[in-house]
C-alpha positions in Angstrom: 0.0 0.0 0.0 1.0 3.5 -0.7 -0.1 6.3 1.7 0.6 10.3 1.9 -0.8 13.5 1.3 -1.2 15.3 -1.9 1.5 15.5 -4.0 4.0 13.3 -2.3 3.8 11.2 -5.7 1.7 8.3 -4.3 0.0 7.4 -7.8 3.4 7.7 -10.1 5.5 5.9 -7.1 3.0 3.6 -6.8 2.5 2.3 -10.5 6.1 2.7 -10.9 6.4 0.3 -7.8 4.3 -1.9 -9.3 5.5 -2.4 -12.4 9.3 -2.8 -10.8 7.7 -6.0 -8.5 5.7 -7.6 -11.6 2.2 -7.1 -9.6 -1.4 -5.3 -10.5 -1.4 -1.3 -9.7 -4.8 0.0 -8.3 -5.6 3.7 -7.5 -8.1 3.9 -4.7 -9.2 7.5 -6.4 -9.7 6.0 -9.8 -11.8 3.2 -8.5 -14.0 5.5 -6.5 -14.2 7.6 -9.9 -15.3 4.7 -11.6 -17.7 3.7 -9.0 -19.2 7.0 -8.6 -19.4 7.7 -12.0 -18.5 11.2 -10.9 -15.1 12.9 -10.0 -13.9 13.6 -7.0 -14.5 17.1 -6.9 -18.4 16.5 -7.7 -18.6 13.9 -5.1 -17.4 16.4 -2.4 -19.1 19.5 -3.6 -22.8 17.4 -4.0 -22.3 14.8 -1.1 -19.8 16.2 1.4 -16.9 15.0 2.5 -18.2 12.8 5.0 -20.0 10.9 2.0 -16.9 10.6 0.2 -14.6 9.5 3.2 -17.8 6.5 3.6 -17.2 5.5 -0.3 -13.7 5.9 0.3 -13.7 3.3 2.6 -15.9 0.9 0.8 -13.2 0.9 -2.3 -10.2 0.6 0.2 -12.2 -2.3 2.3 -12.9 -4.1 -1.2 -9.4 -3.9 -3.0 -7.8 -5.0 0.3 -9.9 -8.3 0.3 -9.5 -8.8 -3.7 -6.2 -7.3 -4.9 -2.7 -8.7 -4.2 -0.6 -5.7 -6.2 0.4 -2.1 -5.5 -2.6 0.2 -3.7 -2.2 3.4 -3.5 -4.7 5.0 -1.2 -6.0 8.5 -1.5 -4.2 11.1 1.1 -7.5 11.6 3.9 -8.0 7.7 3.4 -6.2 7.1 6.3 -8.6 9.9 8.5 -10.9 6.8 8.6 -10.2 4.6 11.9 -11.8 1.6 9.8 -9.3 2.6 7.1 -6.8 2.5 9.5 -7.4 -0.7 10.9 -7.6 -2.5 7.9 -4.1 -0.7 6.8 -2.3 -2.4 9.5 -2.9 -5.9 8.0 -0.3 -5.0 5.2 3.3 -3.6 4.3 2.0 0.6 4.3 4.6 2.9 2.3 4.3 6.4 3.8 5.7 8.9 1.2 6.4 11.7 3.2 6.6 15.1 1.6 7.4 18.6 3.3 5.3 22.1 2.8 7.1 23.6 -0.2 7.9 20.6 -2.5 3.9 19.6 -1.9 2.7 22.9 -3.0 4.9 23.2 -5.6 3.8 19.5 -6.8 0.2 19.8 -6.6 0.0 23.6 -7.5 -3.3 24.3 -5.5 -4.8 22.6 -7.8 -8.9 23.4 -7.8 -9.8 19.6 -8.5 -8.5 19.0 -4.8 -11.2 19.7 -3.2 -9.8 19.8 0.2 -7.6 22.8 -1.3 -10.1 24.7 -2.9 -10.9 28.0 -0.8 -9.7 31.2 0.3 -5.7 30.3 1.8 -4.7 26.8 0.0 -1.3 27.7 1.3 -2.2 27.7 4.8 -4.9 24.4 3.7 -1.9 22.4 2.8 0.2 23.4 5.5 -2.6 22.0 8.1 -3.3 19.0 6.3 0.0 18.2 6.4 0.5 19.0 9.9 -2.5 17.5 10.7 -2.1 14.2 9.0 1.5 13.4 9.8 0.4 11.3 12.8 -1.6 9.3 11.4 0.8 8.3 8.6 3.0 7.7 10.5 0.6 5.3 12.5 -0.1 3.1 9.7 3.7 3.1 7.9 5.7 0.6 7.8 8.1 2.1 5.8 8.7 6.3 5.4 10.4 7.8 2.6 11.3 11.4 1.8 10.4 12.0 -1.7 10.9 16.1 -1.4 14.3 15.8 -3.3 13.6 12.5 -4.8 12.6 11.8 -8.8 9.4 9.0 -8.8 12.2 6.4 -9.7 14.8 7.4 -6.8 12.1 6.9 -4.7 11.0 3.6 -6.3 14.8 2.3 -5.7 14.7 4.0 -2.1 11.3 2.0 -1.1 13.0 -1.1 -2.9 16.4 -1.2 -0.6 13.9 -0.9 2.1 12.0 -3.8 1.3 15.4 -5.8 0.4 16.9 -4.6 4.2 13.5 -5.7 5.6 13.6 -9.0 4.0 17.1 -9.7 4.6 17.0 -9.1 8.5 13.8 -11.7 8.6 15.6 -14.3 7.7 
């Protein structure tokens, strides 16, 4: 599983990831997309977020139970005690980004809903803040990916995974 906030690269890493292990990628965004039949932006601006979070955890309930690849998990996912729960069953990347390479990355984007408003600076900053915590609750492994290309942080994730490995057996 991949975890972290916006723009800490969780959808590149996490395809990249999979496609360097031979496994099946899933996005918990797209799926709720696709089961929504709306975007994400519409499903928080007509249902709430509360409505959204509840879906959210539906997808991320279901692909745990059914998919064996690469998840990557959409950065409030892990708000949701259920969420987090079932996260500690399974090996949880956190990508940890700070303040200015996040903004920089997701350039306050409006289809973020969460960063939508009057200060998206000061959004982010509390969000990240916020969330840190909780990340950190659920990681098994953290990675800095502020100065890190998508592939760098593929290879860094890797060596952890190899180091992990090698000291079980």
């Amino acid at each position: 599983m991949i975890a972290g906030p916006p723009g800490s690269g969780k959808s590149t890493v996490g395809s990249l990831l999979a496609e360097r292990l031979g496994v099946s990628f899933r996005d918990s965004d797209e799926e709720i997309v696709a089961r929504a039949g709306r975007s994400i932006s519409d499903i928080f601006a007509e249902d709430g977020e509360e409505a959204f979070r509840g879906l959210e955890e539906e997808v991320i309930a279901a692909a745990l139970a059914e998919h064996d690849g690469v998840l990557s998990v959409g950065g409030g996912a892990v708000l949701r005690p259920g969420t987090r729960e079932r996260l500690r069953a399974h090996r949880v990347v956190f990508l940890n980004v700070g303040f200015a390479a996040g903004l920089r990355r997701v350039g306050l984007s409006t289809a973020r809903p969460l960063l939508a408003g009057v200060n998206p600076r000061a959004t982010y900053r509390s969000l990240l803040e916020a969330r840190l915590p909780v990340y950190r609750e659920v990681a098994t492994i953290e990675i800095d990916t502020d100065e890190r290309s998508p592939d760098e942080v593929v290879a860094a994730i890797m060596h952890e995974l190899d180091d992990r490995l090698e000291k079980a057996r």
